[in-house]
C-alpha positions as CSV (number, residue, x, y, z in Angstrom):
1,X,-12.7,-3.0,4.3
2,X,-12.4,0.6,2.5
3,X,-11.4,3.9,3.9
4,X,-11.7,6.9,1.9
5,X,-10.5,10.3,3.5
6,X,-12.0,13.4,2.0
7,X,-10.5,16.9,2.8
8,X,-11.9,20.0,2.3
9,X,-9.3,22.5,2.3
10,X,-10.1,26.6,3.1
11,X,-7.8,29.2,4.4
12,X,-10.1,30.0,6.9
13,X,-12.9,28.4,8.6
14,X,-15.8,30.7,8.8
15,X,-18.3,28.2,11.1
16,X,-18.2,28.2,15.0
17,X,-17.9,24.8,16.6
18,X,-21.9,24.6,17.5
19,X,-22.8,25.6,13.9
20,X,-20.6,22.9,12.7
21,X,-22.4,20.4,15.1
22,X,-25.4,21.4,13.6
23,X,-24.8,20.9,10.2
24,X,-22.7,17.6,10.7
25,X,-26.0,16.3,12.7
26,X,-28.1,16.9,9.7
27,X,-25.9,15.9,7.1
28,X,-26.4,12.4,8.5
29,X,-29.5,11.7,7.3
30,X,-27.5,11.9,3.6
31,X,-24.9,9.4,5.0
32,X,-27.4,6.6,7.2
33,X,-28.7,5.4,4.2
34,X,-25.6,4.7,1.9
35,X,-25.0,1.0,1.1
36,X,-21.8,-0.3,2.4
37,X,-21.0,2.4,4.6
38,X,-20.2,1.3,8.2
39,X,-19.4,4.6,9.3
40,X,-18.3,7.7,8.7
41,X,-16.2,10.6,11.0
42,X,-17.0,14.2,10.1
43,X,-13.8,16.1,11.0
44,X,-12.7,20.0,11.5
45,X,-9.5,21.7,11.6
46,X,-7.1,24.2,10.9
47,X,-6.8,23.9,7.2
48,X,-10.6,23.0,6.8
49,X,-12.5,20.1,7.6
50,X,-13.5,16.6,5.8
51,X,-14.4,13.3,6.5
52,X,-13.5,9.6,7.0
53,X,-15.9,6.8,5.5
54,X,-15.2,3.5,6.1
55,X,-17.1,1.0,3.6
56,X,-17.2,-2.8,3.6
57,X,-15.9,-3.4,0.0
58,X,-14.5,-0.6,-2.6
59,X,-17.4,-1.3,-5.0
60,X,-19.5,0.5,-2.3
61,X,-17.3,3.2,-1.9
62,X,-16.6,3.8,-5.5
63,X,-20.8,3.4,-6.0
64,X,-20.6,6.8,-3.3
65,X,-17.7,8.1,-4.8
66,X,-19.0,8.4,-8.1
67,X,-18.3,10.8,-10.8
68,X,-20.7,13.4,-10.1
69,X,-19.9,13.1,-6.3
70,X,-17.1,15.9,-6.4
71,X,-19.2,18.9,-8.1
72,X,-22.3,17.6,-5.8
73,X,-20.0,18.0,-2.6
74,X,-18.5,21.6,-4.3
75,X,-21.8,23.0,-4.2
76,X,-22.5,21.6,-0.9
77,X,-19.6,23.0,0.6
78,X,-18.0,25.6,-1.5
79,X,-14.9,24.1,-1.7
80,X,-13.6,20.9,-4.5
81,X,-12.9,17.8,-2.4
82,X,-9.8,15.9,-2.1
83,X,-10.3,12.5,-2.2
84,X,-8.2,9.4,-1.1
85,X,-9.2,5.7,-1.0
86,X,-7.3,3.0,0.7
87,X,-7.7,-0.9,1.3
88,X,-7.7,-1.5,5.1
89,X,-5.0,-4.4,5.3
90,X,-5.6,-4.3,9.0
91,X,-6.9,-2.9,12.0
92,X,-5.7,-2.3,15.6
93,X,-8.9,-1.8,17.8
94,X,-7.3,-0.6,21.4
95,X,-10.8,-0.4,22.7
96,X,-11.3,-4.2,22.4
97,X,-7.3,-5.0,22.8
98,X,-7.7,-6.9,19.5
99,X,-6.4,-6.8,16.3
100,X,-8.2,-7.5,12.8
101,X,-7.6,-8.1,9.2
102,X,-11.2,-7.4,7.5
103,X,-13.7,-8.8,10.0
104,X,-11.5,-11.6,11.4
105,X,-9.5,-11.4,14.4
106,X,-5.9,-12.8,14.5
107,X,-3.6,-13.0,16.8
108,X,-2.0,-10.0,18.7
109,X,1.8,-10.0,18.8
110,X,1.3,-8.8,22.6
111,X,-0.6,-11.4,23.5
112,X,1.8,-14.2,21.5
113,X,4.5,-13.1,23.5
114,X,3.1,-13.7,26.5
115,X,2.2,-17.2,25.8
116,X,5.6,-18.4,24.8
């Protein structure tokens, strides 16, 4: 698994929360159809806003994240992206009191403890 974190940094962010919504709701009609992407967190702060993609293998995220990608997402947004990608080496899910590397469950060090 891939996770690629995208900022887009501004001194000051211009939109109110409901126009935000409203644009982050129609931007994901770009986003449902890319291959490999499982899913993707459209964020908002301080310092500007950005994104979190999560893809099942880098190919797919580099296919996104392709050279022409950055001035595409300039002129979208008015702002040059900052891009990061990392290999997930494993995931603690809270939600289902579980812990993963890629799609596989292992055991929880909570849990082993308890057994012994």
């Amino acid at each position: 698994m891939i996770i690629a974190v995208v900022e887009l940094p501004r001194e000051t962010n211009t939109q109110t929360a409901e126009e935000l919504m409203r644009y982050s709701l129609e931007a994901t009609k770009v986003y449902h159809e890319v291959k490999g992407l499982r899913r993707k967190y459209f964020l908002d702060g301080a310092s500007g806003g950005g994104g979190v993609y999560v893809f099942d293998t880098r190919e797919d995220a580099e296919a996104w994240f392709h050279d022409g990608w950055s001035a595409w997402m300039e002129k979208r947004q008015g702002v040059r992206p900052i891009l990061k990608i990392y290999d997930c080496v494993l995931t603690l899910d809270n939600e289902a009191d579980e812990v993963r590397v890629g799609d596989a469950v292992v055991p929880s060090p909570w849990n082993a403890q308890a057994a012994e």
